[in-house]
Structures are given as structure tokens and as C-alpha cells.
C-alpha positions in Angstrom: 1.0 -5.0 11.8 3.2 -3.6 9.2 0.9 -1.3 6.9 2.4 0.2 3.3 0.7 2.9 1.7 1.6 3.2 -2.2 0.5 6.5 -3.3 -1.2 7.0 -7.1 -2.3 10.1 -9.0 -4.5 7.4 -11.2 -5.1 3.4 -11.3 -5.9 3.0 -15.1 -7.7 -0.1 -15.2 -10.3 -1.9 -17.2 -12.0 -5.4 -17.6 -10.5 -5.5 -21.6 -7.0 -4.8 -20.3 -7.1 -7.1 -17.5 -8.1 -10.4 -19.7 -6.1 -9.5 -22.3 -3.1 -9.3 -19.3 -2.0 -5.6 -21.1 -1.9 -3.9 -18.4 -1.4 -0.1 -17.5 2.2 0.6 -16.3 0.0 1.7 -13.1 -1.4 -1.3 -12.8 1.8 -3.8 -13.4 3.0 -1.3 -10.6 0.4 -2.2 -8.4 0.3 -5.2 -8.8 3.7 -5.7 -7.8 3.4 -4.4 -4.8 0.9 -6.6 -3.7 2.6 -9.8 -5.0 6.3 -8.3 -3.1 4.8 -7.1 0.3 2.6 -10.3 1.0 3.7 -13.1 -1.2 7.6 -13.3 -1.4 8.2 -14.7 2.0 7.0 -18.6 1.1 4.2 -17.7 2.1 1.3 -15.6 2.8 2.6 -12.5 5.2 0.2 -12.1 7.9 1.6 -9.6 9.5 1.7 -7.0 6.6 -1.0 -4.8 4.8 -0.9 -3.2 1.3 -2.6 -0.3 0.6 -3.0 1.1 -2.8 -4.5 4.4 -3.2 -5.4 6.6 -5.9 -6.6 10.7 -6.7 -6.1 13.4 -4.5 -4.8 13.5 -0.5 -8.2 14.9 0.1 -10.1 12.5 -1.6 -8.6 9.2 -2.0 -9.8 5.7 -3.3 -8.2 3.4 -1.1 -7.8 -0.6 -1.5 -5.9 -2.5 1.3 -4.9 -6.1 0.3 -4.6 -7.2 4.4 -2.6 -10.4 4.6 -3.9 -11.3 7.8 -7.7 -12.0 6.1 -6.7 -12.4 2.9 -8.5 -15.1 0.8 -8.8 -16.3 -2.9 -6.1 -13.9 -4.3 -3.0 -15.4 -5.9 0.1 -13.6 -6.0 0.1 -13.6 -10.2 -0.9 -10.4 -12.0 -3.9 -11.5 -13.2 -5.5 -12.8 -10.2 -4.4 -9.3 -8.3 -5.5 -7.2 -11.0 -8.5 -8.7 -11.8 -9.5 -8.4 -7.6 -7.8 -4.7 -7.9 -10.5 -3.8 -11.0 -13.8 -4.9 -8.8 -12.4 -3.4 -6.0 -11.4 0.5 -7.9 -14.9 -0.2 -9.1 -16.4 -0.5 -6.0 -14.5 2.8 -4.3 -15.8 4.8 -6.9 -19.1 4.2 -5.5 -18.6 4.9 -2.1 -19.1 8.5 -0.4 -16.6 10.2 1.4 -15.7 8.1 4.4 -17.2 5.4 4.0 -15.6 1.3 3.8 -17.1 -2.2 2.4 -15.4 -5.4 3.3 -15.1 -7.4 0.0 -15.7 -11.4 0.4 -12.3 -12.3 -0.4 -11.4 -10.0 2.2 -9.8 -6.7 0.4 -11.2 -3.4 1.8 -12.1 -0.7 0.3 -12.3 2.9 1.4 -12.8 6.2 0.3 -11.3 9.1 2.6 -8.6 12.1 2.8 -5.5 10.6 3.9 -5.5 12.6 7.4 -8.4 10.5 7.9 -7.2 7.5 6.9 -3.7 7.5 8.5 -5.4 8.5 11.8 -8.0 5.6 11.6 -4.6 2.8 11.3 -3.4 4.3 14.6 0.1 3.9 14.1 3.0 3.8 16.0 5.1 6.3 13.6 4.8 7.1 10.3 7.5 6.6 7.7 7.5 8.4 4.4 10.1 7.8 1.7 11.4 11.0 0.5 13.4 11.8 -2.3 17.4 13.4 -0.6 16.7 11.5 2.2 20.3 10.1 4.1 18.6 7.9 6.4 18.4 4.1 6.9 15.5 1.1 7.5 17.1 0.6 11.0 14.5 2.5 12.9 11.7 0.1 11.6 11.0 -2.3 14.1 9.4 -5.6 14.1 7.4 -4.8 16.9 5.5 -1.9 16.1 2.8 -1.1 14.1 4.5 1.0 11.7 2.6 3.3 8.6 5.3 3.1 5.4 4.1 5.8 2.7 5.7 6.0 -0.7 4.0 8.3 -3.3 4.1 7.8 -7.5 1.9 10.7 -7.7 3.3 13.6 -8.1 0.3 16.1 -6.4 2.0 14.6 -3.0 5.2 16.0 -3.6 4.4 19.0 -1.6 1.9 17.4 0.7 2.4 17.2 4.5 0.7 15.2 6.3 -0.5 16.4 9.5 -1.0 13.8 12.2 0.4 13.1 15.7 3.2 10.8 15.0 6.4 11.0 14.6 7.4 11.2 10.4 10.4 9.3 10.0 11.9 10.2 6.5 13.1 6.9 4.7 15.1 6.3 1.8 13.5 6.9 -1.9 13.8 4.1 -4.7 12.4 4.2 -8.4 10.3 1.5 -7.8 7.5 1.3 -4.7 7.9 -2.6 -4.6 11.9 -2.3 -4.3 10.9 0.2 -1.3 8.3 -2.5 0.3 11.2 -5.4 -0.2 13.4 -4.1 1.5 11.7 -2.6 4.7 10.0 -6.3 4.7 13.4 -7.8 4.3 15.4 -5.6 7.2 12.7 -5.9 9.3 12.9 -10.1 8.8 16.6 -10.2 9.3 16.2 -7.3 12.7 13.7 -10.4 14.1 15.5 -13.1 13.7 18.6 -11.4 15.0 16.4 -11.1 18.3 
């Protein structure tokens, strides 16, 4: 299972800006993500999870859009932010380390990201960092990889201590450019097999 974590100081989002489909840059960014890591394949990626989280590394409100259980989410920006607002809503009600299951399947979370990382169990952990020289290659289709990309900038400085092996990957403006093409190597790397 292929899991992205996308990194957020703040999720601006309310139920006004959501109808009315004028939506934080945040939020557009978001949304993106979910609609490029599980719906631009013709399908419905099973094998991928989207995380979005949002405040600080030690306390984060997390929602994970999991493609395998997925249900009633569309891949337009309304449908994901509308879903995105109830679930934000419902993380700010939860205390630390603690996880709900919504109905259409997105889970929510509230943790540190030590925590959180160590709960996925991953094979390695990849984190896109600015100056970094190397490649996708090492991402295989196989594993059950962690990919990290952070907008906010409190992470700049932030290591992450867990027991994997941190791969650094190449750093794009955009977190959804960063999600396409991992998905997209890691497509062609399996059918090459």
C-alpha cells in the first residue's frame, strides 16, 4: 500500500466557502491531491492512501482518503472538500491519539507524526526535500512505502525519528505534481515487470 503524507501548517476551510466552491488556496491544494493520487488512473486506486495533515509535528490533525475503502467521494472539488470539511471538523474533536472511521470510509486521526508514521509500519520512508539530486527509482511497487511532502513551513527543520530508512526524494512546487509522478514511475516500474 502506497501511503502519501501531505504536510499543512493550516487547512482553511468552512461550510460558506465550500458551497460557494471559493475555496482556500489550501484547500484547492488539497483537494488536488486527493483527486491526483486516487482518481487519475481510470479508476479508483486501491492500492494508494492520501493523507492530509494539518498543525504542528507534535500535534497533528490527520485525514487519510484510503482508496482501498473508499466510498461516496467523487474525484471533483466539491465532493472532496465538502467530505474534507466534516472530516477537519471531526479531528478537532478528537484527543490526542485517538481515530474515528467515517461512514464513507475517510479516517480521521489526531497524533504527533512519530506516532503516526510508526502506526503505518512502513517499509521506508521517503521525504521530498528541497536540493535533493536523487530519483523515484528506489520506489518500488512492492513495498509499502511512507512518501512525505511538507507545505508547512514549521517542518522545514523537523526530523523525523523513526526506524526506517529516510530516502530523500526530489522537491516540486506543487504536492500533487510530487504524488503524480511517484504514482506514475511506480505504474510504468510494474508493468516493466
Amino acid at each position: 500500500m502506497r501511503h502519501f503524507l501531505i504536510l499543512f501548517d493550516d487547512i482553511p476551510i468552512d461550510k460558506l466557502s465550500v458551497k460557494s466552491g471559493n475555496n482556500s488556496p489550501e484547500v484547492i491544494t488539497a483537494t488536488r491531491c486527493v483527486n491526483v493520487g486516487l482518481f487519475i488512473s481510470g479508476n479508483l486506486r486501491r492500492d494508494v492512501v492520501v493523507s492530509l495533515a494539518k498543525g504542528t509535528p507534535e500535534d497533528l490533525k490527520l485525514i487519510s482518503f484510503p482508496g482501498a475503502s473508499l466510498k461516496r467521494v467523487s474525484p471533483d472539488e466539491r465532493s472532496i472538500s465538502f467530505f474534507l470539511m466534516k472530516a477537519i471538523s471531526l479531528a478537532e474533536e478528537l484527543s490526542m491519539d485517538s481515530f474515528k472511521i467515517m461512514d464513507n470510509g475517510i479516517e480521521v486521526r489526531r497524533s504527533n507524526l512519530k506516532n503516526f508514521c510508526e502506526s503505518l509500519t512502513p517499509t521506508n520512508v521517503y521525504i521530498s526535500t528541497p536540493g535533493s539530486t536523487s530519483n523515484f527509482t528506489g520506489v518500488a511497487e512492492n513495498e509499502n512505502p511512507l512518501l512525505i511532502y511538507s507545505i508547512g513551513k514549521q517542518f522545514d527543520s523537523y526530523q523525523i525519528d523513526v526506524k526506517w530508512t529516510q530516502v530523500k526524494l526530489p522537491y516540486f512546487p506543487h504536492p500533487e505534481r510530487f504524488i503524480l509522478d511517484v504514482n506514475m514511475i511506480v505504474d510504468k516500474t510494474a508493468s516493466c515487470l
